[in-house]
C-alpha positions as CSV (number, residue, x, y, z in Angstrom):
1,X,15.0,-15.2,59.2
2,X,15.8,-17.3,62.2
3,X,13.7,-19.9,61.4
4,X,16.2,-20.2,57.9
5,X,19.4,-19.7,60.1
6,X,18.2,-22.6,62.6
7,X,17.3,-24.8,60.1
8,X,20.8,-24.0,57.9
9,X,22.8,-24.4,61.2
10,X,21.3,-27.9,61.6
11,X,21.8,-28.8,57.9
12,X,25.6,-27.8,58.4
13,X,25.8,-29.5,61.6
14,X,24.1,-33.0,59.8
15,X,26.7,-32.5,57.0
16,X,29.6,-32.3,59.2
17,X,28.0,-35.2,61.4
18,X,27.6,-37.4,58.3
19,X,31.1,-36.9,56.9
20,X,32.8,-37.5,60.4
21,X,30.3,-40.7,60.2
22,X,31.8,-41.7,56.6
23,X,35.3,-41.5,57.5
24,X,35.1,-43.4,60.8
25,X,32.9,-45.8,59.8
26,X,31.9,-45.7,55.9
27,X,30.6,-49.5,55.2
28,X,28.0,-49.2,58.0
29,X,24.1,-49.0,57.7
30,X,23.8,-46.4,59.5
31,X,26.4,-44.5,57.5
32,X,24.8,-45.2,54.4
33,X,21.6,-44.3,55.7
34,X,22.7,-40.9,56.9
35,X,24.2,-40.3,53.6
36,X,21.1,-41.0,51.6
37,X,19.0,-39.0,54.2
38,X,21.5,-36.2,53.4
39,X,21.4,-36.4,49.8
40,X,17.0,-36.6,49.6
41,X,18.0,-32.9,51.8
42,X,19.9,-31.9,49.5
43,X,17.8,-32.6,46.4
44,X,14.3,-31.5,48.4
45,X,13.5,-27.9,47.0
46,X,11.1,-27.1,49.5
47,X,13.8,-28.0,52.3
48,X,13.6,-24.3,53.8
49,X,9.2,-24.0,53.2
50,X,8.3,-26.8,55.5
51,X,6.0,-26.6,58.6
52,X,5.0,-29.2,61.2
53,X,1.0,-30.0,61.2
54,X,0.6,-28.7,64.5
55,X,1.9,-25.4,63.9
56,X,-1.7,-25.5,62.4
57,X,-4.2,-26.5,64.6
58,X,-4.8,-25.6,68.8
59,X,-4.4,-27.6,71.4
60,X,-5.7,-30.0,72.9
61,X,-7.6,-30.2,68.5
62,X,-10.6,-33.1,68.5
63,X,-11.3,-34.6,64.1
64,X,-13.3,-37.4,62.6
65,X,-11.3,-38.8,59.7
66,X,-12.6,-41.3,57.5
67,X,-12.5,-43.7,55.4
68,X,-8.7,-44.0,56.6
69,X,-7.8,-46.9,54.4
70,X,-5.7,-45.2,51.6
71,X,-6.0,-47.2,48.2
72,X,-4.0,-46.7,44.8
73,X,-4.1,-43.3,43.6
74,X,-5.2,-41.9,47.0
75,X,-3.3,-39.4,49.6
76,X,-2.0,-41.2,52.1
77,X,-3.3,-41.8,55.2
78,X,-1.2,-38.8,57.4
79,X,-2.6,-36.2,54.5
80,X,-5.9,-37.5,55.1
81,X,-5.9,-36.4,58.5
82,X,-4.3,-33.0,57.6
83,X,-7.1,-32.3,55.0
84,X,-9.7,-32.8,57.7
85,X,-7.6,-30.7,60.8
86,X,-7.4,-28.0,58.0
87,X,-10.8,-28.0,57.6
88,X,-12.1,-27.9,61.1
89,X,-9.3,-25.8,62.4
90,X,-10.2,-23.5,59.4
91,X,-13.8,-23.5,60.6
92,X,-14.1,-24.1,56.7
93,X,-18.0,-24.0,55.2
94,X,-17.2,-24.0,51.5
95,X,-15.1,-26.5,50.1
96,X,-13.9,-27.0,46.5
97,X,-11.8,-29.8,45.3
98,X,-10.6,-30.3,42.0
99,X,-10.5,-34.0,41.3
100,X,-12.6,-36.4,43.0
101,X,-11.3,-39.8,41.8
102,X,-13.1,-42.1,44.3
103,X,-14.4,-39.4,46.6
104,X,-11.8,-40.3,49.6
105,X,-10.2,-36.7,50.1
106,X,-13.9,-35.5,49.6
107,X,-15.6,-37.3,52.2
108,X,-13.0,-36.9,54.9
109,X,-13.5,-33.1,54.2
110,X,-17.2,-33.2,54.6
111,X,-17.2,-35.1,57.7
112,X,-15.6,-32.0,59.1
113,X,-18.2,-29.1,57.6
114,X,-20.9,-28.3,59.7
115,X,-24.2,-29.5,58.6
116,X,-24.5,-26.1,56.3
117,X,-21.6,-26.6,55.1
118,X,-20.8,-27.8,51.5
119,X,-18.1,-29.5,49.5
120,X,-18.0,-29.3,45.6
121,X,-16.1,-31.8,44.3
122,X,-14.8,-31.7,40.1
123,X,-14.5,-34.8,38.1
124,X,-14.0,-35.6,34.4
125,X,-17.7,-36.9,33.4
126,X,-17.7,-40.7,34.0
127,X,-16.3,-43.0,31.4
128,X,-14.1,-39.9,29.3
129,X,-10.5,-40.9,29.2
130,X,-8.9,-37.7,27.8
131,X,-9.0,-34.4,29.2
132,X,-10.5,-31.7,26.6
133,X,-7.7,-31.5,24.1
134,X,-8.4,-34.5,23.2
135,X,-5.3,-35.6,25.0
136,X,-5.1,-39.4,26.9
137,X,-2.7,-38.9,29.6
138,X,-1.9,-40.3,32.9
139,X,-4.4,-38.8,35.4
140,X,-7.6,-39.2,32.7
141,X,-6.9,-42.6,32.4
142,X,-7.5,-43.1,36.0
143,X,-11.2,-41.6,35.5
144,X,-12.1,-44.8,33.8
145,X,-10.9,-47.1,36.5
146,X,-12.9,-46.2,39.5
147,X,-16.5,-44.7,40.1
148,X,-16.1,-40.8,40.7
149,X,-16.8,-40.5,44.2
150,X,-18.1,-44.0,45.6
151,X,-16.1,-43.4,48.5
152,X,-18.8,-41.3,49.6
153,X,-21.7,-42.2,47.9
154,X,-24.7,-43.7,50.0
155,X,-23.1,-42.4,53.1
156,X,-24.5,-39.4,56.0
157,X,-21.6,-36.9,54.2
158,X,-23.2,-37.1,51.0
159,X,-25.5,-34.9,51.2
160,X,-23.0,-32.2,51.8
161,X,-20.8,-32.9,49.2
162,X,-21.9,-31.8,45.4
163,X,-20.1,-33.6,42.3
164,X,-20.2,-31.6,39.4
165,X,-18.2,-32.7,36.2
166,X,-16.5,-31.3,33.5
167,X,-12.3,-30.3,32.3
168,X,-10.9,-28.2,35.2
169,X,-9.6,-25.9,31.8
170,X,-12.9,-25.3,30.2
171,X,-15.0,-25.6,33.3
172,X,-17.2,-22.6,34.0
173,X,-16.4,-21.9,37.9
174,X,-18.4,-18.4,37.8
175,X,-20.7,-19.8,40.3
176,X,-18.1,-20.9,42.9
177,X,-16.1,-17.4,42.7
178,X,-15.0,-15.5,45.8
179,X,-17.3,-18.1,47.8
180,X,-14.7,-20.8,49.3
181,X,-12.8,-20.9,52.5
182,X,-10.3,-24.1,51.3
183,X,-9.8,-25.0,47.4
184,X,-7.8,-28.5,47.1
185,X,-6.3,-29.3,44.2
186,X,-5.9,-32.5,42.6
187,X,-6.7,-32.8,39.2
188,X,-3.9,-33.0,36.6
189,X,0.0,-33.0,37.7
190,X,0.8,-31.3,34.6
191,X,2.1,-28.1,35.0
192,X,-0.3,-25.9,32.7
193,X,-3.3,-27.9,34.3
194,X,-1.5,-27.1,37.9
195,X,-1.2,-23.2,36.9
196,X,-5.0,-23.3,35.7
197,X,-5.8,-25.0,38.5
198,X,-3.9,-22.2,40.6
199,X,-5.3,-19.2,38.7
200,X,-8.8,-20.6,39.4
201,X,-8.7,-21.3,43.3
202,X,-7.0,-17.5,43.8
203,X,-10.5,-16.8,42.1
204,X,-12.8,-18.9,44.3
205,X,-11.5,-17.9,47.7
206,X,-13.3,-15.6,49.3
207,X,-11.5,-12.2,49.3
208,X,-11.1,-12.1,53.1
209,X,-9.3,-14.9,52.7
210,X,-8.8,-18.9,52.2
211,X,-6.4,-21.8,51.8
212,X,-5.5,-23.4,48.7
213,X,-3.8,-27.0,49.1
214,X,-2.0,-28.9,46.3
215,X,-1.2,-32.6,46.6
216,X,1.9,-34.4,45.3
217,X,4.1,-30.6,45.7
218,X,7.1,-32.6,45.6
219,X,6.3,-34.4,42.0
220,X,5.3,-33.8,38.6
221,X,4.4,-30.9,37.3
222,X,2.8,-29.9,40.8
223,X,6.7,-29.2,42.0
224,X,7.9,-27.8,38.8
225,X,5.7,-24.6,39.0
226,X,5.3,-24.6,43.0
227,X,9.2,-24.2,43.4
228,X,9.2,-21.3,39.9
229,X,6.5,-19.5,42.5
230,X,8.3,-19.6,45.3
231,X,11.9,-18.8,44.2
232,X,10.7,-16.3,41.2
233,X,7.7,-14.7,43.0
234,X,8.3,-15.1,46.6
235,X,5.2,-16.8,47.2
236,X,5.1,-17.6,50.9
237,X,4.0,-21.3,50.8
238,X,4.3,-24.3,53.6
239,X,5.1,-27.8,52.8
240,X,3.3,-29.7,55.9
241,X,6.4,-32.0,57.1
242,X,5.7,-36.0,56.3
243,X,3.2,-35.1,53.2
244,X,3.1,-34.0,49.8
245,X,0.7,-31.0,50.9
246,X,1.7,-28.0,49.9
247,X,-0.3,-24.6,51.7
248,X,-1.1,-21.3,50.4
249,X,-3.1,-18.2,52.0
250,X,-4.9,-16.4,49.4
251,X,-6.5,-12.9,50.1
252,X,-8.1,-10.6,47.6
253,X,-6.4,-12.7,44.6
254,X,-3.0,-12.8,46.1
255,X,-1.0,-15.1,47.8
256,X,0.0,-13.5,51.2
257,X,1.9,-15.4,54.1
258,X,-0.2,-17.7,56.4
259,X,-2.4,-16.7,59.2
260,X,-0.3,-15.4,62.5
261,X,-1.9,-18.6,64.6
262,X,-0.2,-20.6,61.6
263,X,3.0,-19.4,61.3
């Protein structure tokens, strides 16, 4: 609860700062900045579930991140490096990612398994455009318009990382169940395909416990049922601050609050 209070007393205190800004001086940059910062707060629905990436990880923390470069489509460069911490700090060894696209996410993740360690990546089967309704939307599309996975391809971290293809709805995951210590998700933002998604990672997490991570939280469909989870069914996520990564501890099925160390 204090955590809520401190960050309601500073969202009170920026209110009161910005409207004693307007009236002295309301034609100014910085006024108009403030007021636009304010009004992003305002509209942000995971204002009061955010947490600072080092909250995360231990200090002094040592990654390898690569390849850095973010291209269209991709995460950007900061989640990049908070997909790899999570792995190392998680001391992950099984790895599942729904949606490769060009195998970026994937092979920054696999740099940071150790060499037993294994990343299974799922992608719609090269050169199919709709998903397995039959439907063309606006993530399919993008499965015709790069090589799934050549990111990673010919490099050291390939043979850690194993592509398997196929609809994240009709895929079979029996294989994968209870067996993964991270599940990222990034397949399509629709929200049924996000609550699929969902329903399957509780299911591949190991029962002792593991993270599922969605990308782009704060758009789409991925927000849409995100925010329904945590304001109708208390789920007890963390949006890392400066990303659109959203975190979620999963034990035995069920989404509990995050590790102690992570809190």
């Amino acid at each position: 609860m204090s955590a809520v209070l401190q960050q309601l007393d500073s969202a009170l205190t920026g209110l009161a700062y910005s409207i004693w800004h307007l009236l002295t001086f309301p034609f100014s940059r910085s006024s108009r900045w403030r007021s636009l910062r304010l009004l992003s707060v305002c509209r942000d629905p995971f204002v009061l579930n955010r947490i600072a990436l080092s909250r995360l990880l231990p200090e002094p923390f040592v990654i390898t991140v690569g390849p850095l470069k973010s291209l269209d489509h991709n995460t950007s460069e900061y989640e990049l490096v908070c997909l790899a911490a999570l792995v190392k700090a998680a001391s992950a060894e099984r790895v599942f990612e729904i949606g490769t696209y060009d195998g970026r996410s994937s092979r920054a993740m696999a740099i940071n398994l150790p060499d037993q360690g294994q990343l299974t990546t799922l992608n719609l089967p090269p050169g199919k455009s709709t998903n397995s309704s039959g439907e063309c939307t606006g993530d399919s599309v993008l499965n015709v318009k790069v090589t799934s996975g050549k990111r990673f391809l010919d490099t050291p971290e390939a043979a850690r990382i194993e592509q398997v293809f196929g609809d994240s709805a009709t895929f079979d995951f029996k294989a994968y169940a209870g067996a993964m210590d991270i599940v990222f998700i990034d397949g399509s933002h629709t929200r049924a395909y996000v609550e699929n998604d969902t329903e399957v990672a509780r299911q591949l997490v190991k029962s002792t416990g593991g993270w599922i991570v969605w990308h782009d939280a704060t758009l789409y469909g991925v927000a849409q049922y995100l925010k329904m989870q945590i304001t109708k069914h208390g789920w007890p996520l963390r949006l890392i601050d400066g990303t659109t990564l959203m975190l979620g501890y999963c034990r035995e099925g069920r989404i509990v609050p995050l590790p102690l160390a992570a809190r």
